[in-house]
C-alpha positions in Angstrom: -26.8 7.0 -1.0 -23.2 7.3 0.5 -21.2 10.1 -0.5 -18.7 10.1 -3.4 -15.5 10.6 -2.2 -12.8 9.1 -4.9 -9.3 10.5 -5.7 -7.7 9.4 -8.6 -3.9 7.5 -8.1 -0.7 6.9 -9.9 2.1 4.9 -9.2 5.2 5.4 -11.7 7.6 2.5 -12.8 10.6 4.2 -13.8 14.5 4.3 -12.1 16.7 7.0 -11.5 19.4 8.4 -14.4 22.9 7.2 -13.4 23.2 8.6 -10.4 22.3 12.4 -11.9 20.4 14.4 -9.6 19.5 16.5 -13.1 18.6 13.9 -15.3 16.3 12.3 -12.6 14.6 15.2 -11.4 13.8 15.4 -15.6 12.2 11.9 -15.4 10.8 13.0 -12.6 8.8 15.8 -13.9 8.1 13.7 -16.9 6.3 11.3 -15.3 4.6 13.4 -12.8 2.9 15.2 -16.4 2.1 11.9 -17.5 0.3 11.1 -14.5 -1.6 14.7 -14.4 -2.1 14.2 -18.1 -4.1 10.6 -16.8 -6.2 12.6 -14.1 -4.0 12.0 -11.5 -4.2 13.6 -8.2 -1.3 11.3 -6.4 1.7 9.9 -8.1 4.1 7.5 -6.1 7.6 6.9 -7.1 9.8 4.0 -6.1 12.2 3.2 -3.3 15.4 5.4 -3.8 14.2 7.0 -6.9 16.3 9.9 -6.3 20.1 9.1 -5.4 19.6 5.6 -6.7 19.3 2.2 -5.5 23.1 0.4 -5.8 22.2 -2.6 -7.1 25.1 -5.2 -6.8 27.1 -2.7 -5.3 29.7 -4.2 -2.7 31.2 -1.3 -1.4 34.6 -2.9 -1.5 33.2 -4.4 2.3 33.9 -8.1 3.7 33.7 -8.2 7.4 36.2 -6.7 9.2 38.1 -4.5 5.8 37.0 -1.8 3.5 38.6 -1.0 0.5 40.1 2.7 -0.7 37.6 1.7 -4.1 34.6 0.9 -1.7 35.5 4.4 0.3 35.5 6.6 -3.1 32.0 4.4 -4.3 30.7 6.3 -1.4 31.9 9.2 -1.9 29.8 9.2 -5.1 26.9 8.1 -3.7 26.8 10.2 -1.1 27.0 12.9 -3.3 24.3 11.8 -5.2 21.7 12.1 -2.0 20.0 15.2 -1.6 19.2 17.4 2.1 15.8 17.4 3.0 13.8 19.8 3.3 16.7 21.9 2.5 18.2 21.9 -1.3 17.4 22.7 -4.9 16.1 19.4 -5.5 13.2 19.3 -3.0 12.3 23.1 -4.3 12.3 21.2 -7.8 10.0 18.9 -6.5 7.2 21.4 -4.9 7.5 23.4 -8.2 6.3 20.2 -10.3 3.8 18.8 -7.9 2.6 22.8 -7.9 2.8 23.1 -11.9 0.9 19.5 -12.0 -1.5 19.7 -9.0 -0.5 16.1 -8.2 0.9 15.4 -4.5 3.7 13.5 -4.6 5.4 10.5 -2.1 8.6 10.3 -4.2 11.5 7.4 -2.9 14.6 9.4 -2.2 18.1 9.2 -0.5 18.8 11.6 2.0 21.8 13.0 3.2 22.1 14.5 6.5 25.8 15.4 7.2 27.9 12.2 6.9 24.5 9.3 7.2 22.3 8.6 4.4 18.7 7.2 5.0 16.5 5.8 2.4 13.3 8.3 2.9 9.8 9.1 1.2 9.2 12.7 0.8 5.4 13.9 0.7 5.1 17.2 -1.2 1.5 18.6 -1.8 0.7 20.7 -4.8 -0.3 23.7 -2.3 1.8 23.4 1.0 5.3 22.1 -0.4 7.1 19.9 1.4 4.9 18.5 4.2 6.8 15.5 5.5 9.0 12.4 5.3 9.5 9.1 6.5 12.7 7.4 7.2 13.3 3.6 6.6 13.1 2.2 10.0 15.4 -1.0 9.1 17.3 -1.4 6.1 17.6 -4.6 4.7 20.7 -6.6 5.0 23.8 -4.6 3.3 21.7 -1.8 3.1 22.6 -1.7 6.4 26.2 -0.4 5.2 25.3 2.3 3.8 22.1 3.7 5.2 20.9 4.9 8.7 18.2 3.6 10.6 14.9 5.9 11.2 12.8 6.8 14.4 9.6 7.5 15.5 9.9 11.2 14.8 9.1 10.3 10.9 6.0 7.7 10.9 3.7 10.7 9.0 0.3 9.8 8.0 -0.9 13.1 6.1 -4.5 14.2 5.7 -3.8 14.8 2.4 -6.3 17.3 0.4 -8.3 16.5 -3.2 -11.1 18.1 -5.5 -12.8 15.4 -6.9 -13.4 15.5 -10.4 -16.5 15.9 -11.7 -18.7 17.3 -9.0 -15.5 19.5 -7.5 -15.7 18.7 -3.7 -12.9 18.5 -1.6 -12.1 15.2 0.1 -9.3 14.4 2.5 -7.2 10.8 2.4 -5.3 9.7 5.0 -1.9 9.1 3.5 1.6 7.3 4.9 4.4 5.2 3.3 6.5 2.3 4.5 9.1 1.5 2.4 10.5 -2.1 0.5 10.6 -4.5 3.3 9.3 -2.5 6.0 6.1 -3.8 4.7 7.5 -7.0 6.4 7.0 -5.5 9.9 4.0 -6.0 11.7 4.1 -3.6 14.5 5.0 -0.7 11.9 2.1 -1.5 9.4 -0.3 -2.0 13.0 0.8 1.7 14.1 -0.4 3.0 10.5 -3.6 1.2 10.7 -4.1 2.6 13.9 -3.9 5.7 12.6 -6.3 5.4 9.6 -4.5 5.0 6.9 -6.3 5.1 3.9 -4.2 5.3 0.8 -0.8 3.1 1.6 2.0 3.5 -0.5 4.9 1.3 -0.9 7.8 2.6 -2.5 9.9 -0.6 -3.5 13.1 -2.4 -5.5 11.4 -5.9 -4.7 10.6 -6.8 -8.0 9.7 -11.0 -6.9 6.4 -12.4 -7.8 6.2 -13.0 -3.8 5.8 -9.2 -3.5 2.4 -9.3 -5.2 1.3 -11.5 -2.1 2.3 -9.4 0.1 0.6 -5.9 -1.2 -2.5 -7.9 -1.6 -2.0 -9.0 2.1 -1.6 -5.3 3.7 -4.5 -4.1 1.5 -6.8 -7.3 2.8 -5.2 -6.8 6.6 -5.4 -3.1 6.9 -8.8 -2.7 4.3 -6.7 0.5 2.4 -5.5 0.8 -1.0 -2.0 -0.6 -1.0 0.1 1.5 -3.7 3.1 0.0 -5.0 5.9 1.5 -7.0 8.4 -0.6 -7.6 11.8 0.8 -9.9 12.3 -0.9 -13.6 15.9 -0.7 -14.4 18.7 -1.9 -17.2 22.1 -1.7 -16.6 22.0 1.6 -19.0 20.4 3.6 -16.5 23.4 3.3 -13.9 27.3 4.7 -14.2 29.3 2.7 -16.5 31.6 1.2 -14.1 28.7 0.0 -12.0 28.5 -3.7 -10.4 26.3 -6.0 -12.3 25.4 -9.3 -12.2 28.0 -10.7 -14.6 30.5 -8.9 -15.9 30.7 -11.4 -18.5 28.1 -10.8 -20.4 27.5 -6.9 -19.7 25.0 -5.6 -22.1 23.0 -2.0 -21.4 19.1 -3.5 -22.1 20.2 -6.4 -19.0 17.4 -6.0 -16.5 18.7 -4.9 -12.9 15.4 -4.6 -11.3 12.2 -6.0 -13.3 9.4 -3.6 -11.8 6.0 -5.1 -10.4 4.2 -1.8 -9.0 0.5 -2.6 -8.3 -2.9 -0.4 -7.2 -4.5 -2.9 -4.9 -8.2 -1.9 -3.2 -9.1 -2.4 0.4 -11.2 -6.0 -0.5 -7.9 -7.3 -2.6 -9.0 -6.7 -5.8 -5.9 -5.2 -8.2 -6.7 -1.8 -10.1 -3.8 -2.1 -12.2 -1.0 -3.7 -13.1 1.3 -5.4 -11.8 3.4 -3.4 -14.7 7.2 -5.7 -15.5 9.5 -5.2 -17.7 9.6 -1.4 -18.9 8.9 1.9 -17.3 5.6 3.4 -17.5 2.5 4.7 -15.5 -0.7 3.3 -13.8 -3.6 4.9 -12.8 -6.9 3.6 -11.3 -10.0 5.7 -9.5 -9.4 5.2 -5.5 -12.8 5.0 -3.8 -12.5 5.9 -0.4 -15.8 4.2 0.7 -14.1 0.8 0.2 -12.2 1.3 3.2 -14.9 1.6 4.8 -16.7 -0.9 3.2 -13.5 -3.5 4.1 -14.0 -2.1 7.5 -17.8 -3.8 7.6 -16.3 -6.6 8.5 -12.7 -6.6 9.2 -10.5 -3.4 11.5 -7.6 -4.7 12.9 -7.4 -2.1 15.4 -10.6 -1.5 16.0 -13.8 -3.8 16.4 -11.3 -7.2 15.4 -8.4 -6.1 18.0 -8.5 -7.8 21.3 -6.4 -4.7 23.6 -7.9 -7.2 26.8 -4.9 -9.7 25.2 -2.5 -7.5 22.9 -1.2 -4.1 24.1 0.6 -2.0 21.3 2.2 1.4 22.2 4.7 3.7 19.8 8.2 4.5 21.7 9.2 7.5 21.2 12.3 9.1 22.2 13.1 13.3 22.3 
């Protein structure tokens, strides 16, 4: 008989507070509980979860002009970023994931001097802060307002768990690739070079088409594919906020619709996807899937071909 090795996931459907750095680290904490008060040993937040996700947004930008209104929107964004490793809210963070015992990947946006980067910030209940990763390529007008990430922030963490029940430690091998990223095939190749076990997707894609996709990487890369996708209404951002009409502006109006998914390494979906409303989902993650996926399927292992396709990470001091 193989032995157990199972930790036991979350990923939490929720949005930040209008841009509040407070009122999200509250959410924050809230959920987190939620999910410890479910037997949760990992939560993952969404994409941008703190600092926001500017749906709409414009930035008063065509090509070739910015406007003095775009100029002070940024200025208030920016502001609602945090520094990583180094402020209050990241101290926040390892105080809750210590309090709850849960290691968190949690969607943030990062300020570092006068760039912002969409990042995912891994915080274990013991350690702290133990690493980030940086959006390699934001999508479209992201591009405006976010910097692009390197190879020096491609983590995948031998994260630590007690098992419940029988109170064994077992590791996981645990990364994140962020929202579209999961459209790149050389970055989700590196991870499943390195082992990657437990895959977490922090997200604002809220199409049915994104449900292919996670059960794509799970089936491609035999991990479990964690998605945590934000739900938001037009209440949860500043009141003066782009929508999608102003027409018919109404606080319940959906911004984002949600979608997060626990997919296993043979496709099979653990829970949800969740739409429509904030909340949590939890299912058991056993770790001899992957291998059992690997049986028959490693992409960059005994099904690669390095005779015919060389792959190499740049990296640049």
């Amino acid at each position: 008989m193989s032995e157990r090795k199972v930790v036991r996931a979350s990923v939490v459907q929720t949005c930040s507070a209008a841009y509040s750095l407070p009122d999200t680290l509250a959410k924050l904490d809230k959920f987190t509980h939620v999910a410890a008060q479910e037997g949760a040993q990992l939560a993952v937040f969404p994409e941008a979860f703190i600092g926001g996700y500017p749906k709409h947004s414009t930035f008063g930008c065509v090509v070739g002009d910015r406007t003095p209104d775009g100029r002070d929107e940024f200025v208030r964004y920016h502001s609602a970023a945090i520094e990583v490793p180094n402020s209050d809210a990241v101290t926040r963070m390892e105080s809750i994931s210590k309090e709850t015992n849960v290691f968190l990947v949690v969607g943030v946006i990062e300020r570092d001097l006068g760039t912002l980067y969409c990042t995912a910030v891994f915080v274990d209940p013991e350690q702290g802060y133990v690493a980030k990763h940086r959006k390699l390529v934001p999508t479209a007008m992201e591009r405006l307002i976010w910097g692009q990430g390197d190879a020096t922030t491609l983590p995948v963490y031998d994260a630590g768990f007690i098992q419940r029940g029988d109170g064994q430690s077992v590791k996981a091998k645990v990364a994140a690739t962020i929202c579209w990223e999961n459209y790149m095939p050389l970055l989700r190749t590196y991870y499943y070079s390195q082992g990657v076990q437990i895959y977490c997707a922090p997200t604002v894609d809220s199409r049915p088409a994104w449900q292919h996709t996670m059960h794509h990487i799970a089936l491609e890369g035999r991990c479990f594919v964690l998605s945590a996708c934000q739900y938001a209404e037009e209440k949860d951002f500043p009141d003066d906020h782009a929508v999608a009409n102003v027409n018919e502006r109404n606080g319940s109006n959906t911004m984002i619709a949600g979608g997060s998914v626990i997919i296993d390494p043979l496709g099979n979906t653990l829970a949800g996807p969740l739409l429509g409303q904030e909340g949590v989902l939890t299912a058991d993650l056993d770790l001899n899937t992957v291998v059992r996926g690997k049986f028959d399927l490693d992409v960059t292992g005994h099904y690669a071909r390095p005779d015919v396709f060389d792959f190499k990470l740049v990296t640049h001091q």
